[in-house]
N, C-alpha and C positions, 0 to 999 in steps of 0.2 A: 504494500500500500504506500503511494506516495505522500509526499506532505502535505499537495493541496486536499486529497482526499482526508487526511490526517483534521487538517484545518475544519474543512466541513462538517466531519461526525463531532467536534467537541461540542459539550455542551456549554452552553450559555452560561454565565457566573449568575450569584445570587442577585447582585445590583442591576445586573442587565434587565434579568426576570421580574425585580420589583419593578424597575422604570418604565421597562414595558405592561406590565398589569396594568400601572397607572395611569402612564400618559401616553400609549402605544396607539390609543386608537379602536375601531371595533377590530374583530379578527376576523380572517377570511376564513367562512367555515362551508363546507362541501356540501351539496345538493341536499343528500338524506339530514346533514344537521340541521340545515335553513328549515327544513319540514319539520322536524323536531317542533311541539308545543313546548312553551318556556312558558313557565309560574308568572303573574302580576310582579311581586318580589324579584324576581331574576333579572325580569323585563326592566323596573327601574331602576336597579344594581348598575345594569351594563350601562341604561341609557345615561345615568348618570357618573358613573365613570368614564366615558367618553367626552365627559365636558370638561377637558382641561381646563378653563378659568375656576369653576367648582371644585376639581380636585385639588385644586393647590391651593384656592380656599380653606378647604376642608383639613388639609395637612398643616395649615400656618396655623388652624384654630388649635387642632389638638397640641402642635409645641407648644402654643401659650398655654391651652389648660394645664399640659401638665406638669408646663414654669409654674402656674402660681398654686398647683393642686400639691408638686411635691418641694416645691424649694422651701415653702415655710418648715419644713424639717431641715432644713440646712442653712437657712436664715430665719431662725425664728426672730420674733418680734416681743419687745419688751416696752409696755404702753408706757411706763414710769421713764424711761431713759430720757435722760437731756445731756448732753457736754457741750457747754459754752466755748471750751477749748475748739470746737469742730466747728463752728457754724460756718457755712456758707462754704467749703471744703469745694473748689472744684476737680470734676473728672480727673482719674490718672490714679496709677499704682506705681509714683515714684519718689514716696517720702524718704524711704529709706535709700535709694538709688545712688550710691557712696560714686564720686566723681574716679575715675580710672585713676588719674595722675596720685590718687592719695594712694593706691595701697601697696602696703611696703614701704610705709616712711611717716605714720599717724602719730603728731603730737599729743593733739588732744581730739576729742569733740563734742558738742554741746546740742545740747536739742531742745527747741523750740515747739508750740502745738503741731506747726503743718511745716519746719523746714529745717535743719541741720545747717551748724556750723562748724569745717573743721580746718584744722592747720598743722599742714607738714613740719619734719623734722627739719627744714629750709627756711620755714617763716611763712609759707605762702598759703592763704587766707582758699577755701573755697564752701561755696555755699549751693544745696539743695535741697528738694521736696517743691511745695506750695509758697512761693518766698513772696506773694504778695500781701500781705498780713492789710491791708486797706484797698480801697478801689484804687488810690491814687500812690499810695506807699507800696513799694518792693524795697526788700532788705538785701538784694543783688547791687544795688546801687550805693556800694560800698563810697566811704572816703578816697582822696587821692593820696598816693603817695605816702602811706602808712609804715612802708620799711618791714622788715622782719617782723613779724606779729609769734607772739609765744605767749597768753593767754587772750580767749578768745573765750564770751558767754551771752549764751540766747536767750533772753525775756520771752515774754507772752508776746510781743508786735515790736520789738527792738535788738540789740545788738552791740555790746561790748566789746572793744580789743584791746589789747595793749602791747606794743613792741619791746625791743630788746633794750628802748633809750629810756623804758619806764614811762614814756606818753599813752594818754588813754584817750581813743576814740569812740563816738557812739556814732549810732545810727538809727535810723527807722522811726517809727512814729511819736512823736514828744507833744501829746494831748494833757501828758499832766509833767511835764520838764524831765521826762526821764533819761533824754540825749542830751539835755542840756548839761554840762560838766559845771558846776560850781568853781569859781575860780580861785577855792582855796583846794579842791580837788585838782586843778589842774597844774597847781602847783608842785603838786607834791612828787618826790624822786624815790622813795620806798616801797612805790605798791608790789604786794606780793600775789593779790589773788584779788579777783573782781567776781562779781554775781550780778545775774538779770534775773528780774523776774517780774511778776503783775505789776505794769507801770510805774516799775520801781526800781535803782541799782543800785549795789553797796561795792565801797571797796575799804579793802582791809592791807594795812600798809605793817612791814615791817617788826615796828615796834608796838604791834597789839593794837592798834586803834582802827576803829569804825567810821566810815563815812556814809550817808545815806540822802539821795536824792531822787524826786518823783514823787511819785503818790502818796503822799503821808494821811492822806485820810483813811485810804482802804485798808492800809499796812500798817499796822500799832510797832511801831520803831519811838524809841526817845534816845535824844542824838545824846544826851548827859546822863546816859548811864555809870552804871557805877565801875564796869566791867573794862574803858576805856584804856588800852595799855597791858591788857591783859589776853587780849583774843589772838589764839594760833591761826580758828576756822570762822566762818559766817557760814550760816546757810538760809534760805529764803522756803518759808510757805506761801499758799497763795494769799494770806493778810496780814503774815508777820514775820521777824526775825531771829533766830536762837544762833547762839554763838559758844564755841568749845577753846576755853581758856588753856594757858599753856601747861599747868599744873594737870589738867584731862577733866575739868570739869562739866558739865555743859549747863549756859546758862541761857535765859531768857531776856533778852533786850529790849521789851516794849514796855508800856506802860500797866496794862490791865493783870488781870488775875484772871486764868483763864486756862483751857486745858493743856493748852501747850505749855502754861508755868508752873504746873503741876509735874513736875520734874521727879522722877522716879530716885528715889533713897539708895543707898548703897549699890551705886552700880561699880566701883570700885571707880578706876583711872579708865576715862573713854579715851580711844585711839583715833577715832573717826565717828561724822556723824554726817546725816542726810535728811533730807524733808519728802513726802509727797504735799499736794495742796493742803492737805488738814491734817498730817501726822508729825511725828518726829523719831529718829532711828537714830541709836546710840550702839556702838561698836567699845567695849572696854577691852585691855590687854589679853584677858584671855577666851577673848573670842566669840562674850556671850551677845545679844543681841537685845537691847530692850526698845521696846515702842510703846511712842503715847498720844495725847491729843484726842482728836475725835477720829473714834476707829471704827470704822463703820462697812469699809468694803474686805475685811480679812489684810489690812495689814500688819495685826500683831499676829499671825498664823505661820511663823519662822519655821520653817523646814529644820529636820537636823540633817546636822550635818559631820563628817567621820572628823575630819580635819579645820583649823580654826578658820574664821573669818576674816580677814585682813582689809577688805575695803567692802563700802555698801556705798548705794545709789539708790535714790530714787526717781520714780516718774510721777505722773500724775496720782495714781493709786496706788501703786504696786513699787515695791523693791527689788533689786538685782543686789548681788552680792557674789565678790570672790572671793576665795578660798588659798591658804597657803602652798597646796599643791597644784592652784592652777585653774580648779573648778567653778563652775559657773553657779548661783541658784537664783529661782526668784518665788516671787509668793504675791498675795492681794490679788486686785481687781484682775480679771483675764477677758474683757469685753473683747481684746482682738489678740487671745494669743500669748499678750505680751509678759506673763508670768509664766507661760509655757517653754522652757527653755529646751529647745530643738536636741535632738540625738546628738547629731555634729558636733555640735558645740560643747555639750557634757562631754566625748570624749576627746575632747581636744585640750590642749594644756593652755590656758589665757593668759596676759602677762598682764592686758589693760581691758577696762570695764566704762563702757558710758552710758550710761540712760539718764531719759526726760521723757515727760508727759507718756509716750503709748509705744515709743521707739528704744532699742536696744542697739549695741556695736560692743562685740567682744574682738579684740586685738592677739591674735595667736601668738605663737612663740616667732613662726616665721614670716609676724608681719601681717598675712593677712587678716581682712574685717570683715568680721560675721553680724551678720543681723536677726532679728525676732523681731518680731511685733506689729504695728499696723503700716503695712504697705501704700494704705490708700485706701481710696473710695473708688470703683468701678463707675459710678453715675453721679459723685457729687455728695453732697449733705447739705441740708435744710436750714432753718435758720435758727433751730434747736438741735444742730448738731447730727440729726438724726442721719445715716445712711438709707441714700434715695431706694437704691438695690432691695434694700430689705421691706422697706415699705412698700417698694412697689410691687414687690413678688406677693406680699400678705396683702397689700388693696387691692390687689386682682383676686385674690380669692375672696375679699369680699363682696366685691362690683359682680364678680359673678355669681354670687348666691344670692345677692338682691334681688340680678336680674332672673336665675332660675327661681326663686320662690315666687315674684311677685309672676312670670310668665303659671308657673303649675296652676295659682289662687285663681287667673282671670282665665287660664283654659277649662279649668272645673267648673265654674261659673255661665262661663260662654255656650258650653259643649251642654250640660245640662239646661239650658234657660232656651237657647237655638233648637235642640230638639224637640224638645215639648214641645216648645213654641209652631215649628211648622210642620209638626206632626197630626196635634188634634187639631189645630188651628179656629177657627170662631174668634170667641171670647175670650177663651184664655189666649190665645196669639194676641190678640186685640190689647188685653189688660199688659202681658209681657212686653209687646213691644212700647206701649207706652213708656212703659219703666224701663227699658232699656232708652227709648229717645229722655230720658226725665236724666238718664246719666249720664247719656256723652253729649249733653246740650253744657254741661259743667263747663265751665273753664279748665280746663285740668290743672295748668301749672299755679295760676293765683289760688284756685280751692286747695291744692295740693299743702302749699306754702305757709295759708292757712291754719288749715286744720295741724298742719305740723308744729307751726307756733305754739298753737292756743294749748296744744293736746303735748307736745313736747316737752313743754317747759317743766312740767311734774312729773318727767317719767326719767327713768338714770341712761346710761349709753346704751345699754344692751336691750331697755326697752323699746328706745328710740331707733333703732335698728329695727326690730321686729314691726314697729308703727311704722317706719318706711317699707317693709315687706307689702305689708298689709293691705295701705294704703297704694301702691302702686298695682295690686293682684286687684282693689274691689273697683278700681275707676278704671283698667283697662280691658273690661272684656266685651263691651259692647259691638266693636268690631265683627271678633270672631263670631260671638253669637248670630249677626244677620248673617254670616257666611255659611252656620251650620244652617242654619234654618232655611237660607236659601234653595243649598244643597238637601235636604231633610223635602223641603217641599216637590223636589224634583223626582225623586226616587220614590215619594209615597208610594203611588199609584202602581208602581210596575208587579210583574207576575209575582215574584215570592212575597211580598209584602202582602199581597193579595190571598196567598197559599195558606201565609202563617195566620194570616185571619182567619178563616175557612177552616182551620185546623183546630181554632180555639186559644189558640197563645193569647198570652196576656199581652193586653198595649205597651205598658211598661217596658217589658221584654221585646216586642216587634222594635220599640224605639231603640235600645240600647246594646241590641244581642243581634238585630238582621240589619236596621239600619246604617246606625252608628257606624261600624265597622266596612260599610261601603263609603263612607264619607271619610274613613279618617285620613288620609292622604292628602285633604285639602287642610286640614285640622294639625299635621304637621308641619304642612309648609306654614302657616300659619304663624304657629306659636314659633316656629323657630327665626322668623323675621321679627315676631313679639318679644324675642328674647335678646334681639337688638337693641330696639324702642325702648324698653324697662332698664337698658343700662344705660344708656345716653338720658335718660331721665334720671336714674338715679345722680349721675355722673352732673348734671344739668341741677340738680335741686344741690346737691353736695356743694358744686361750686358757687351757687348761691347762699349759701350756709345755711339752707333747710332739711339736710340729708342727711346723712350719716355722720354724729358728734364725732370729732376730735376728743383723745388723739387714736381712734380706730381710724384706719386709714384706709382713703376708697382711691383709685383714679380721679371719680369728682372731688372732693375736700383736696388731694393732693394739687390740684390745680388752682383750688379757691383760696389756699394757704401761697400761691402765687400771682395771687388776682392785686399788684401794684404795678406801678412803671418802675419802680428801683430794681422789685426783681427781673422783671421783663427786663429791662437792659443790661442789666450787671451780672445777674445769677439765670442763665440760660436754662442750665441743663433740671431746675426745678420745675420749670414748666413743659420745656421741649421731650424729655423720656415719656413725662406721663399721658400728654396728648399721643405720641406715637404710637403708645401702645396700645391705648383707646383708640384710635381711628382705624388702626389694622385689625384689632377685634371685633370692633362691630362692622368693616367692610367685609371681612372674611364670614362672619354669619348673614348677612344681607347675602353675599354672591353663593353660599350653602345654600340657604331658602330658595333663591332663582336657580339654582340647580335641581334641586329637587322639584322645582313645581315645572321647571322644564321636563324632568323625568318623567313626572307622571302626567303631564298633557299627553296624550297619544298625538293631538297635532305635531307635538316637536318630531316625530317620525317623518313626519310630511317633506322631501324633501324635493 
């Protein structure tokens, strides 16, 4: 057998035979098949598999269902979360995205909510992630001519450096003077160590002294402490400042009584200390680890550990911590990860340790830098922080069970009130269709708005969820209803209708057991175009803020939590995903529905 014969006998692959089932076309089938009788069912199987615009319809629907049916198991949704640290986060997975030029040569690095700052063993400054911390402010837009830089520290929307001549530069937003350098700060030739933080920065010079500028409202700092002269370290929460004297004490520098000044008793001689936004982490000589303040996300929940502790870091929630052998650990808040410290990197020997806020960077023995933690937003974050992704995978599964409950409530309705109706027809048709014209004479969307008001305002989220079901199932069935009846009035009359009289069956039963069931084919294309309408309403009332309460999130509320000119110009991708996704889901059940009612037209044969 040759190769072209070889060529011909193979069989076709799996993908070929899906492609062709689906968008192949009809099949050429032989004399005796064509004579072959095929099923009602069969018949609209093919006929509408043959309608390539419908079948790929049909396929864009099911990925979406089964985005937002299976991702909320993989991005579940947590109603209570806010981080201010996140808001307005645009697209992109590259907070952590270390610049090439740095590895193999990391001085330090400092992190910021949305960008990193780091500096080589050469002096040279580089900066990534999200670096525009304002519409108009990017913190790329460094100073000129700054010379060798050898500490370097990132605040909440600013930026500290300092070179090898002991000059300190700031940067980035100075809303409450936190770039602005005090000129008894700019004097100074001893600094050893600078800190940024919430609209605020400290520098600590030499011989134990404090300097603090920026936000002094937010940040309980008093510049005449008693401690002046005495400070090895600073470190910053996000309202205040504690500081670890040279003796290994650790003390509180603000003015209040408060739980950060409630300072843990006998921790012997601390070696090192750290903050998240609300805690405070003491490292003593032999390695044990105390936490205080307001502990609330599992930051005193210290991992043991075989070998002692030599340095700790914090981020926003959560601690990192190296080990005298090298090892990594971390503990607290794990919203992205970032307390989960990778296989890698536990087996890997560390020399250096940086974390802030949600970002991790562990420095191996040979240089390179490992990461943990939040990479980024896929679609963005809202203006409470929130990741669009995950909302939008779990408001799709809302929007669609709005629109499946309220389609089931008005096809039961419709499908029972249309039958009867133009079955027995007279008086009861007569009295029926009144009350159906008594219902779609409503205004829908003002009555809708309404009643959702008036009936709203006393019910909690989950009921008011179930009122929008309700309410869109009992005002949309009018439609269907004349279309059953229509159909109901046409088929009365014919032979078996007639039989099963004749026989004795019960009305009831002729209606719902011989009829019915010759009609339901209009009754599905139907509700499955109704199942369109019910989520662009709901979608439609949501964005009006009559829909479904915040913070349960639908495609409509997620666009009505968009409904300014700021975000429209500034923050794109909060309104641009969720329309998209909205519009392709209800075009792709619109062109389903005209698929199918093409199928079951026998006209569409007609060619």
């Amino acid at each position: 057998m040759n190769a072209s014969e070889n060529s011909n006998n193979k069989k076709p692959n799996f993908l070929y035979l899906l492609f062709a089932k689906l968008f192949g076309g009809k099949k050429q089938l032989s004399l005796l098949e064509e004579e072959q009788m095929e099923s009602p069912f069969r018949i609209v199987v093919n006929n509408f598999r043959d309608n390539k615009v419908a079948m790929t319809g049909l396929i864009v629907f099911i990925l979406i269902f089964a985005f937002v049916l299976i991702g909320p198991y993989f991005f579940p949704l947590d109603l209570s979360f806010t981080e201010t640290s996140q808001q307005n986060v645009p697209p992109g997975l590259d907070l952590m995205k270390v610049p090439k030029e740095l590895q193999g040569k990391v001085q330090q690095i400092s992190v910021g909510p949305t960008f990193s700052v780091g500096i080589s063993t050469d002096g040279k400054l580089y900066i990534w992630g999200k670096t525009k911390v304002t519409r108009a402010i990017d913190v790329k837009d460094t100073p000129q001519n700054m010379g060798k830089i050898v500490k370097v520290a990132a605040g909440y929307d600013h930026v500290l450096a300092m070179n090898d001549k002991g000059q300190l530069f700031a940067w980035g937003s100075n809303r409450n003077r936190q770039v602005t350098i005090p000129n008894e700060v700019a004097k100074l030739d001893n600094i050893v160590d600078i800190k940024a933080g919430y609209q605020c920065s400290v520098v600590l010079t030499a011989d134990g002294r404090s300097y603090f500028f920026g936000n002094s409202m937010n940040n309980d700092y008093n510049p005449n402490h008693k401690y002046q002269g005495q400070l090895a370290q600073v470190e910053l929460t996000a309202d205040a400042v504690v500081g670890l004297t040279f003796d290994g004490q650790v003390v509180y520098l603000g003015y209040q009584q408060n739980s950060y000044s409630n300072i843990p008793q006998n921790m012997g001689k601390v070696v090192d200390i750290a903050t998240t936004a609300s805690t405070i982490a003491a490292v003593n000589d032999e390695g044990r680890v105390f936490v205080w303040g307001n502990v609330t996300k599992g930051e005193a929940n210290v991992p043991h550990t075989e070998s002692k502790i030599v340095d700790i870091q914090g981020g926003r929630y959560h601690y990192s911590a190296l080990t005298e052998d090298g090892k990594v650990i971390a503990w607290g808040a794990n919203y992205y990860k970032q307390a989960s410290v990778p296989e890698k990197i536990q087996q890997s020997e560390v020399t250096k340790l940086f974390t802030g806020f949600y970002q991790n960077y562990a420095v191996t023995k040979d240089g390179r830098i490992m990461t943990w933690g939040l990479k980024g937003y896929p679609l963005g974050t809202d203006d409470l922080g929130r990741d669009i992704l995950t909302r939008l995978i779990n408001g799709g599964r809302m929007s669609m069970t709005v629109g499946a409950i309220a389609v089931i409530i008005s096809t039961i309705i419709g499908v029972i009130i249309g039958s009867i109706s133009g079955y027995f027809g007279g008086r009861t048709d007569m009295i029926l269709q009144r009350v159906t014209e008594m219902v779609s004479s409503l205004p829908f969307l003002p009555f809708v708005m309404i009643l959702s008001a008036l009936i709203g305002n006393s019910l909690d989220a989950n009921q008011k969820v179930v009122l929008v079901m309700v309410i869109l199932g009992l005002l949309s069935w009018p439609g269907l209803s004349r279309l059953v009846r229509a159909q109901v009035l046409s088929v009365r009359e014919q032979e078996y209708v007639t039989a099963a009289r004749a026989v004795g069956v019960k009305q009831i039963n002729i209606v719902f057991r011989h009829i019915l069931p010759n009609v339901i084919s209009v009754i599905l294309v139907s509700a499955t175009l109704d199942f369109a309408t019910c989520m662009l309403i709901e979608a439609t009332l949501s964005f009006l803020g009559f829909g479904v309460p915040a913070p349960y999130p639908t495609w409509g509320n997620m666009l009505y939590g968009s409904n300014n000119s700021v975000v429209i110009q500034n923050y794109w991708w909060r309104w641009v995903f969720p329309s998209i996704i909205l519009g392709i889901c209800v075009i792709c059940i619109n062109v389903i529905g005209d698929g199918l009612r093409d199928a079951i037209d026998p006209r569409s044969q007609e060619r």
